[in-house]
Backbone as ProteinMPNN parsed JSONL, in Angstrom:
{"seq_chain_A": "XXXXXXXXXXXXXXXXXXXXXXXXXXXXXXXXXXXXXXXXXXXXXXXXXXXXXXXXXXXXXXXXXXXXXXXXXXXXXXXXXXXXXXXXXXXXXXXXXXXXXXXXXXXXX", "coords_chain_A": {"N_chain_A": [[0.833, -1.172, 0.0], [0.524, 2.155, -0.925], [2.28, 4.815, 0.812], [0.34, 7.691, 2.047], [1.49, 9.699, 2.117], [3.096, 10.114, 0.65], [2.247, 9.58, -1.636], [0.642, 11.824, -1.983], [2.743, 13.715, -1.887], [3.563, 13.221, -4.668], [1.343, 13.985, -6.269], [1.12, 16.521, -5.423], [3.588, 17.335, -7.36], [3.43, 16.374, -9.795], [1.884, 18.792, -10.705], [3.355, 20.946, -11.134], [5.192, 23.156, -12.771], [7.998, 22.376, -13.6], [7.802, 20.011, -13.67], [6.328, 19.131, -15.745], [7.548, 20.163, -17.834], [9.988, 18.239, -17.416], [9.085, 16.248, -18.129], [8.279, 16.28, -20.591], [10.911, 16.551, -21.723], [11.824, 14.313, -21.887], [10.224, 13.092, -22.595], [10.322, 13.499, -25.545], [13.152, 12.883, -26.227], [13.361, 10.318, -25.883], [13.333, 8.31, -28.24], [14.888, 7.535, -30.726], [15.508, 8.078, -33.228], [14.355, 10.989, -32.963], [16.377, 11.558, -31.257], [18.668, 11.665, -33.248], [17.917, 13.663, -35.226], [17.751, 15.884, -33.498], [20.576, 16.127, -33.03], [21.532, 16.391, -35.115], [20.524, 19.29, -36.152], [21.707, 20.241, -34.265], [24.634, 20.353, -35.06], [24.738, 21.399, -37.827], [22.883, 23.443, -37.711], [20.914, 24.657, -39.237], [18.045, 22.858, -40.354], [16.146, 21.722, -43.509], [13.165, 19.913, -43.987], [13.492, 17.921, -46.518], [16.246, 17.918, -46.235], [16.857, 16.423, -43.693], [15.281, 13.849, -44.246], [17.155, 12.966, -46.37], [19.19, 12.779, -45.028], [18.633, 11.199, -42.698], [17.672, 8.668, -44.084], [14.249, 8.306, -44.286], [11.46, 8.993, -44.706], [9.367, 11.764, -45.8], [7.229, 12.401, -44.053], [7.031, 10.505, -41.802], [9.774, 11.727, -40.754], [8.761, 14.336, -40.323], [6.477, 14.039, -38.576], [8.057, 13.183, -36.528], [9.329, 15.942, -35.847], [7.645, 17.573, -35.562], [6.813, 16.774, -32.923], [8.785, 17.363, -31.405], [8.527, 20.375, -31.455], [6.706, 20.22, -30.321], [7.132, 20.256, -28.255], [9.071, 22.36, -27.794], [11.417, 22.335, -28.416], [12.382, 22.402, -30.883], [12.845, 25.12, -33.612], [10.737, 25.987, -36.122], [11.789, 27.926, -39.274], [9.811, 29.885, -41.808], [11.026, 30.131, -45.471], [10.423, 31.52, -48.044], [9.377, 28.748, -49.963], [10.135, 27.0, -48.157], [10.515, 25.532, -44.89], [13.224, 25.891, -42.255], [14.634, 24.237, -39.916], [15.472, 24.919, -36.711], [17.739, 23.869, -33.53], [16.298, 23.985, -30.394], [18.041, 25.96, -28.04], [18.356, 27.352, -26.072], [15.803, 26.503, -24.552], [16.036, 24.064, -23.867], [18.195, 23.597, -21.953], [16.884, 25.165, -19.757], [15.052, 22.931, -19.948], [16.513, 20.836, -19.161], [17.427, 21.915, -16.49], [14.88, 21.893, -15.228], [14.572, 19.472, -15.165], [16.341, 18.471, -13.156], [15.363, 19.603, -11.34], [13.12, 18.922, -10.683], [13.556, 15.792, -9.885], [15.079, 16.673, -7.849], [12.892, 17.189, -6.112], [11.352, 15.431, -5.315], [13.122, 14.438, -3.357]], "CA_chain_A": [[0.0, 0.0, 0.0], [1.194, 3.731, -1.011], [2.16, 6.245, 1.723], [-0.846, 8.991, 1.85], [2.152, 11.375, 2.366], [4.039, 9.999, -0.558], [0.871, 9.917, -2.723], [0.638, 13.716, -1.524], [3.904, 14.665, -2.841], [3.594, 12.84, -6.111], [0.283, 14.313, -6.71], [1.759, 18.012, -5.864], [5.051, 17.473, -8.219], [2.844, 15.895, -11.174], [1.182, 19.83, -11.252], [4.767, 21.405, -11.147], [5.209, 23.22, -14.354], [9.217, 22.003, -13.837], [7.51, 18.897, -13.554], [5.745, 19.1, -17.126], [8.971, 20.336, -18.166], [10.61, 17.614, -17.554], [8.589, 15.031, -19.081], [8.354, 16.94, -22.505], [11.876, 16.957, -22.279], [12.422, 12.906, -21.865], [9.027, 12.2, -24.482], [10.961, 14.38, -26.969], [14.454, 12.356, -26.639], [12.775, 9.037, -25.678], [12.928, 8.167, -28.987], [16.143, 7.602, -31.348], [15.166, 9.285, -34.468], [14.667, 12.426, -32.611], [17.828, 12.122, -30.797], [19.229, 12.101, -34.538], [17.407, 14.579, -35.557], [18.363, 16.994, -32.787], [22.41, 16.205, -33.454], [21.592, 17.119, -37.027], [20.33, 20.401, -36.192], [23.124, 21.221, -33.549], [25.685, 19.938, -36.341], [24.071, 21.968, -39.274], [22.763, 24.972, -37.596], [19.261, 24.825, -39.975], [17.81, 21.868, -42.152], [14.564, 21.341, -43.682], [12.699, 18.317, -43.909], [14.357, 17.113, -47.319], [18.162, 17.623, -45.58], [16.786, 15.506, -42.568], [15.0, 12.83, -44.814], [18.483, 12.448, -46.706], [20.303, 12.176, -43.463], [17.634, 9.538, -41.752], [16.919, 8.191, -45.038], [12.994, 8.162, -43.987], [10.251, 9.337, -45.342], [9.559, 12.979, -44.951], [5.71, 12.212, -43.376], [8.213, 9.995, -40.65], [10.403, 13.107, -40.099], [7.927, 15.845, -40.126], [5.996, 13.515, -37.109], [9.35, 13.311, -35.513], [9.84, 17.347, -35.969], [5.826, 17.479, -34.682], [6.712, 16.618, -31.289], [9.707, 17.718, -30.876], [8.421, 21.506, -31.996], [5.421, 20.489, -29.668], [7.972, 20.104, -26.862], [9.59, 23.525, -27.582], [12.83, 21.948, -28.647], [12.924, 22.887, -32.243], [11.298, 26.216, -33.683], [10.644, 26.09, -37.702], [11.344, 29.119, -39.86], [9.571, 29.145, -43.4], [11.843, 31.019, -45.987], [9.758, 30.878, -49.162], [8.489, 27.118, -49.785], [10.653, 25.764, -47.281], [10.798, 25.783, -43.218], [14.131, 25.684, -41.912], [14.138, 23.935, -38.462], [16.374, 24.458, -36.043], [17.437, 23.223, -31.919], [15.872, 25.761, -29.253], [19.142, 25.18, -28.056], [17.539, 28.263, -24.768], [14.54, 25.858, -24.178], [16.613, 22.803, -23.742], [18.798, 24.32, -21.037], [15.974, 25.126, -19.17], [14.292, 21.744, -19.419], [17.23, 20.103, -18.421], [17.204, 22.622, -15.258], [13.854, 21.926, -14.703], [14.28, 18.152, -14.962], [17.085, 18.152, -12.301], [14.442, 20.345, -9.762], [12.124, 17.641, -10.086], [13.978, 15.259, -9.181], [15.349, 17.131, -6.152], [12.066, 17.833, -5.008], [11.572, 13.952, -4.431], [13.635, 13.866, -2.239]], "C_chain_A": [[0.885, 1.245, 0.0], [0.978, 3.973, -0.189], [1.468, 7.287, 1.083], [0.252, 10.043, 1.687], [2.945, 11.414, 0.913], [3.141, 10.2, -2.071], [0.44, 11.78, -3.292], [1.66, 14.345, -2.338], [3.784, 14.646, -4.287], [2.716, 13.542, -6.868], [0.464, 16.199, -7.139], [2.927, 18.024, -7.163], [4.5, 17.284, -9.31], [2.03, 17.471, -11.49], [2.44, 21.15, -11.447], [4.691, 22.0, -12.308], [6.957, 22.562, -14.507], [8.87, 20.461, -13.908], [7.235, 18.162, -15.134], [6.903, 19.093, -18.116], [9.734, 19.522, -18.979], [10.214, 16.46, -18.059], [8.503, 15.323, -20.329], [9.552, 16.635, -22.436], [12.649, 14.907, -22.527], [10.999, 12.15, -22.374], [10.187, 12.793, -25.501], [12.606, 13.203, -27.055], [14.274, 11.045, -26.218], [13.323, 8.066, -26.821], [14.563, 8.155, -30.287], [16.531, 8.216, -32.33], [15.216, 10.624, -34.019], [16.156, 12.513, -31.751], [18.917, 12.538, -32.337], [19.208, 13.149, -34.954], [18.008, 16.03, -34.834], [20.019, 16.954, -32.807], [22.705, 16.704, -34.863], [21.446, 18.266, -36.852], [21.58, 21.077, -35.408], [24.253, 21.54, -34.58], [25.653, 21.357, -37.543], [23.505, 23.364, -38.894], [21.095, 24.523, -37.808], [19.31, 23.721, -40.642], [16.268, 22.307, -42.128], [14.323, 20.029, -43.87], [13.417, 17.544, -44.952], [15.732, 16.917, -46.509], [17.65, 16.312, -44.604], [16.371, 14.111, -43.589], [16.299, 12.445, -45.503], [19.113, 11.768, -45.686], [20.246, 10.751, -43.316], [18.224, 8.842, -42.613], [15.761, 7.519, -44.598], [12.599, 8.827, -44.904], [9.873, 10.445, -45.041], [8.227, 12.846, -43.923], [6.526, 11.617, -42.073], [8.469, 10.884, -40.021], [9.428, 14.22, -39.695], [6.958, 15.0, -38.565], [7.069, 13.689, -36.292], [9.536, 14.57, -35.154], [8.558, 17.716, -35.407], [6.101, 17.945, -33.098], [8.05, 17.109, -30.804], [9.317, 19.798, -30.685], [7.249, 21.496, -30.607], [6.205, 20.885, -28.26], [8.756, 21.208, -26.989], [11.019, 23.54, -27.923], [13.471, 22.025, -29.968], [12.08, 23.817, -32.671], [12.025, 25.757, -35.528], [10.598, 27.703, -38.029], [11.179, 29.272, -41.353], [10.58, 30.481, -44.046], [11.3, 30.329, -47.481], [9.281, 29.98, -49.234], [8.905, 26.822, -48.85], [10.546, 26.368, -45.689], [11.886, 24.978, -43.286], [13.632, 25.55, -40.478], [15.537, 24.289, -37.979], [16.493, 24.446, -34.21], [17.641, 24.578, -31.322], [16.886, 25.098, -27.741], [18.618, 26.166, -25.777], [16.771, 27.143, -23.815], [15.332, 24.624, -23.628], [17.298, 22.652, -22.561], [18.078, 24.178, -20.197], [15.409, 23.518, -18.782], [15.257, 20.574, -18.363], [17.044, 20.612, -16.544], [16.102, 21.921, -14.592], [14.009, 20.453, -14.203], [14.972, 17.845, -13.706], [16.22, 19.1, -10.879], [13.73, 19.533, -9.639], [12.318, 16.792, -9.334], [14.706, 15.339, -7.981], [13.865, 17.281, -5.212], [11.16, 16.181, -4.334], [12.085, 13.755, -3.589], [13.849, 14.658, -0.664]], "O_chain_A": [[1.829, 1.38, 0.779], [-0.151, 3.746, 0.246], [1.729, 7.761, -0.023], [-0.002, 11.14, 1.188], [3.295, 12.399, 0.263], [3.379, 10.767, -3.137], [0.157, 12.463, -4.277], [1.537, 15.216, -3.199], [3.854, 15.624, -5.03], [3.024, 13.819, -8.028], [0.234, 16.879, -8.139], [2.89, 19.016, -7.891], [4.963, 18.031, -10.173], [1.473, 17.467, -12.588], [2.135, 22.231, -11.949], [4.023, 21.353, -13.115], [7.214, 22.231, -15.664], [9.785, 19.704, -14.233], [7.696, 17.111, -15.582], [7.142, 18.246, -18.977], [10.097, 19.57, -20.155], [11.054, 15.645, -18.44], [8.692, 14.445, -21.171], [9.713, 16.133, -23.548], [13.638, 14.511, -23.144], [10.802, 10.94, -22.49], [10.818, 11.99, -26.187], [12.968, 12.855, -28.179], [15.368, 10.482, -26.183], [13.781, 6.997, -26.418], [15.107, 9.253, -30.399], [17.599, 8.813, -32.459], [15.99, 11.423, -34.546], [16.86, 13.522, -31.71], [19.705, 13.481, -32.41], [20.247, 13.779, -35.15], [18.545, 16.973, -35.414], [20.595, 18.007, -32.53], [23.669, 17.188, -35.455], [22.364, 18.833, -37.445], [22.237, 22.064, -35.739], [24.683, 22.656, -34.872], [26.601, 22.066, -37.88], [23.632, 24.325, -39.653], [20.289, 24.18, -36.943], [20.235, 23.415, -41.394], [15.529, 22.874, -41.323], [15.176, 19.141, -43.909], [13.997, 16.531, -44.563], [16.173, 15.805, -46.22], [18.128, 15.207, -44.861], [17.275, 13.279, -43.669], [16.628, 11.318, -45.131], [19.452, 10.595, -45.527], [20.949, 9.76, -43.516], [19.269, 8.286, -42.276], [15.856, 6.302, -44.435], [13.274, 9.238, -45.848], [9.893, 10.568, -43.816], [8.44, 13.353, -42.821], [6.65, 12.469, -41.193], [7.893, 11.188, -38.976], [9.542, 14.867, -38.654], [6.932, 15.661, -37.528], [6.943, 14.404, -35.298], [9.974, 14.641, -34.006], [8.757, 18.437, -34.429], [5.792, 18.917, -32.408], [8.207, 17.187, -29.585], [9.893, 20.419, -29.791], [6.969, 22.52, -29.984], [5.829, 21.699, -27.416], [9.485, 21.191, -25.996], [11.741, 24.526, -27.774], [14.656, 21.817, -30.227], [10.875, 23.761, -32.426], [13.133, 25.419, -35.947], [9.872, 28.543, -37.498], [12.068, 28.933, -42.134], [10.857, 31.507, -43.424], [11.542, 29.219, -47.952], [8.339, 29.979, -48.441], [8.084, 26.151, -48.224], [10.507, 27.573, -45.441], [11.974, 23.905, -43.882], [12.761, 26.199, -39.898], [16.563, 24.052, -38.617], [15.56, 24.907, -33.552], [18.369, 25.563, -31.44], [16.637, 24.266, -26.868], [18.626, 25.604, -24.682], [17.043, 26.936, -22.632], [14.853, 24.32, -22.535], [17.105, 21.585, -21.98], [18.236, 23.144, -19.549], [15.354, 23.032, -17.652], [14.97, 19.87, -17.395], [16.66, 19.89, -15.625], [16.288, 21.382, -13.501], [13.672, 20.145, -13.059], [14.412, 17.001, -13.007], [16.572, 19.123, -9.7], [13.486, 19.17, -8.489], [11.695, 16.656, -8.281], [14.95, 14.404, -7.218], [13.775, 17.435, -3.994], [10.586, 15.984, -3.262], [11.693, 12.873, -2.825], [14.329, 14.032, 0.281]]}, "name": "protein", "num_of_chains": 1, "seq": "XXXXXXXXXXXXXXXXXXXXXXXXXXXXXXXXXXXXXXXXXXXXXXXXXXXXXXXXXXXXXXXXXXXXXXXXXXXXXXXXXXXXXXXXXXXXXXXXXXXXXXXXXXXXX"}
Protein backbone atom coordinates (compact mmCIF):
# COMPACT_ATOMS: atom_id res chain seq x y z
CA UNK A 1 0.00 0.00 0.00
CA UNK A 2 1.19 3.73 -1.01
CA UNK A 3 2.16 6.25 1.72
CA UNK A 4 -0.85 8.99 1.85
CA UNK A 5 2.15 11.37 2.37
CA UNK A 6 4.04 10.00 -0.56
CA UNK A 7 0.87 9.92 -2.72
CA UNK A 8 0.64 13.72 -1.52
CA UNK A 9 3.90 14.66 -2.84
CA UNK A 10 3.59 12.84 -6.11
CA UNK A 11 0.28 14.31 -6.71
CA UNK A 12 1.76 18.01 -5.86
CA UNK A 13 5.05 17.47 -8.22
CA UNK A 14 2.84 15.89 -11.17
CA UNK A 15 1.18 19.83 -11.25
CA UNK A 16 4.77 21.41 -11.15
CA UNK A 17 5.21 23.22 -14.35
CA UNK A 18 9.22 22.00 -13.84
CA UNK A 19 7.51 18.90 -13.55
CA UNK A 20 5.75 19.10 -17.13
CA UNK A 21 8.97 20.34 -18.17
CA UNK A 22 10.61 17.61 -17.55
CA UNK A 23 8.59 15.03 -19.08
CA UNK A 24 8.35 16.94 -22.50
CA UNK A 25 11.88 16.96 -22.28
CA UNK A 26 12.42 12.91 -21.87
CA UNK A 27 9.03 12.20 -24.48
CA UNK A 28 10.96 14.38 -26.97
CA UNK A 29 14.45 12.36 -26.64
CA UNK A 30 12.78 9.04 -25.68
CA UNK A 31 12.93 8.17 -28.99
CA UNK A 32 16.14 7.60 -31.35
CA UNK A 33 15.17 9.29 -34.47
CA UNK A 34 14.67 12.43 -32.61
CA UNK A 35 17.83 12.12 -30.80
CA UNK A 36 19.23 12.10 -34.54
CA UNK A 37 17.41 14.58 -35.56
CA UNK A 38 18.36 16.99 -32.79
CA UNK A 39 22.41 16.20 -33.45
CA UNK A 40 21.59 17.12 -37.03
CA UNK A 41 20.33 20.40 -36.19
CA UNK A 42 23.12 21.22 -33.55
CA UNK A 43 25.69 19.94 -36.34
CA UNK A 44 24.07 21.97 -39.27
CA UNK A 45 22.76 24.97 -37.60
CA UNK A 46 19.26 24.83 -39.97
CA UNK A 47 17.81 21.87 -42.15
CA UNK A 48 14.56 21.34 -43.68
CA UNK A 49 12.70 18.32 -43.91
CA UNK A 50 14.36 17.11 -47.32
CA UNK A 51 18.16 17.62 -45.58
CA UNK A 52 16.79 15.51 -42.57
CA UNK A 53 15.00 12.83 -44.81
CA UNK A 54 18.48 12.45 -46.71
CA UNK A 55 20.30 12.18 -43.46
CA UNK A 56 17.63 9.54 -41.75
CA UNK A 57 16.92 8.19 -45.04
CA UNK A 58 12.99 8.16 -43.99
CA UNK A 59 10.25 9.34 -45.34
CA UNK A 60 9.56 12.98 -44.95
CA UNK A 61 5.71 12.21 -43.38
CA UNK A 62 8.21 10.00 -40.65
CA UNK A 63 10.40 13.11 -40.10
CA UNK A 64 7.93 15.84 -40.13
CA UNK A 65 6.00 13.52 -37.11
CA UNK A 66 9.35 13.31 -35.51
CA UNK A 67 9.84 17.35 -35.97
CA UNK A 68 5.83 17.48 -34.68
CA UNK A 69 6.71 16.62 -31.29
CA UNK A 70 9.71 17.72 -30.88
CA UNK A 71 8.42 21.51 -32.00
CA UNK A 72 5.42 20.49 -29.67
CA UNK A 73 7.97 20.10 -26.86
CA UNK A 74 9.59 23.52 -27.58
CA UNK A 75 12.83 21.95 -28.65
CA UNK A 76 12.92 22.89 -32.24
CA UNK A 77 11.30 26.22 -33.68
CA UNK A 78 10.64 26.09 -37.70
CA UNK A 79 11.34 29.12 -39.86
CA UNK A 80 9.57 29.15 -43.40
CA UNK A 81 11.84 31.02 -45.99
CA UNK A 82 9.76 30.88 -49.16
CA UNK A 83 8.49 27.12 -49.78
CA UNK A 84 10.65 25.76 -47.28
CA UNK A 85 10.80 25.78 -43.22
CA UNK A 86 14.13 25.68 -41.91
CA UNK A 87 14.14 23.93 -38.46
CA UNK A 88 16.37 24.46 -36.04
CA UNK A 89 17.44 23.22 -31.92
CA UNK A 90 15.87 25.76 -29.25
CA UNK A 91 19.14 25.18 -28.06
CA UNK A 92 17.54 28.26 -24.77
CA UNK A 93 14.54 25.86 -24.18
CA UNK A 94 16.61 22.80 -23.74
CA UNK A 95 18.80 24.32 -21.04
CA UNK A 96 15.97 25.13 -19.17
CA UNK A 97 14.29 21.74 -19.42
CA UNK A 98 17.23 20.10 -18.42
CA UNK A 99 17.20 22.62 -15.26
CA UNK A 100 13.85 21.93 -14.70
CA UNK A 101 14.28 18.15 -14.96
CA UNK A 102 17.09 18.15 -12.30
CA UNK A 103 14.44 20.35 -9.76
CA UNK A 104 12.12 17.64 -10.09
CA UNK A 105 13.98 15.26 -9.18
CA UNK A 106 15.35 17.13 -6.15
CA UNK A 107 12.07 17.83 -5.01
CA UNK A 108 11.57 13.95 -4.43
CA UNK A 109 13.64 13.87 -2.24
Amino acid sequence: MINTEIKKKVNEIKNEPHFLTAVGLHRAFAVETRAQIVMLLKKFGELTVTDLTSYLNMSEPNVSEHLRILKNGLFVRGERHGKYIFYCFNDDYYRRALEASEQSLNMLV
